[in-house]
N, C-alpha and C positions, 0 to 999 in steps of 0.2 A: 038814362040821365042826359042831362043837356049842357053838360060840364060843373065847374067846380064852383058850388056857392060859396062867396066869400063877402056877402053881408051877412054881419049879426042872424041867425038862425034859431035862436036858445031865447027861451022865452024866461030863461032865470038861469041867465050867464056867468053870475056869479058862486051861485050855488054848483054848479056843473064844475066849475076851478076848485071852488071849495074839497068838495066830492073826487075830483083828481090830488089833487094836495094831502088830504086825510089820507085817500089808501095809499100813500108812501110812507105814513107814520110808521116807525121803528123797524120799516126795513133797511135792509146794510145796500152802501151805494150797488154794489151789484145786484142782489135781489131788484132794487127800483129798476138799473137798467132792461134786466129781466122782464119787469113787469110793464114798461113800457114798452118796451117791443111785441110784446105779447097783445098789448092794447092795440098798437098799430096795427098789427096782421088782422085780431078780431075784427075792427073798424072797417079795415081793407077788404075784410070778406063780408060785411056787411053790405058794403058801398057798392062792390061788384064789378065793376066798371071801372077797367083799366084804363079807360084816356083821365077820366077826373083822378083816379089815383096817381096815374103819371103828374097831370096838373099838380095834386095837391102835393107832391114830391119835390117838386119844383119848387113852387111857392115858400115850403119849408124850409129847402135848403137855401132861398134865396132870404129870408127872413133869418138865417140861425147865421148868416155868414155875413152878412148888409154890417157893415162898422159907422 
């Protein structure tokens, strides 16, 4: 890979949100955290390539902390 894409990628962006939002229905706040981490790692080993995952780590933690 040639680093982190960070335009729009998803050819039905909204549905993809959608589809993350539903499978949190009627889990308890831990199970979600659970399941989100577990997304991550899947995702992380799909992607492969540790410098965009460094990137996209980056990016995230500078978007989840940005006031």
């Amino acid at each position: 890979m040639s680093g982190l894409k960070t335009d729009l990628n998803l050819a039905r962006p909204d549905d993809v949100y959608n589809a993350i939002v539903d499978a949190h229905k009627g889990l308890s706040p831990a199970q979600s955290e659970a399941m989100n981490a577990a997304l991550v790692l899947l995702l992380a080993n799909h992607v492969g390539d540790e410098a965009v995952i460094a990137e996209a780590l980056a990016a995230a933690r500078r978007a989840a902390t940005k006031e």
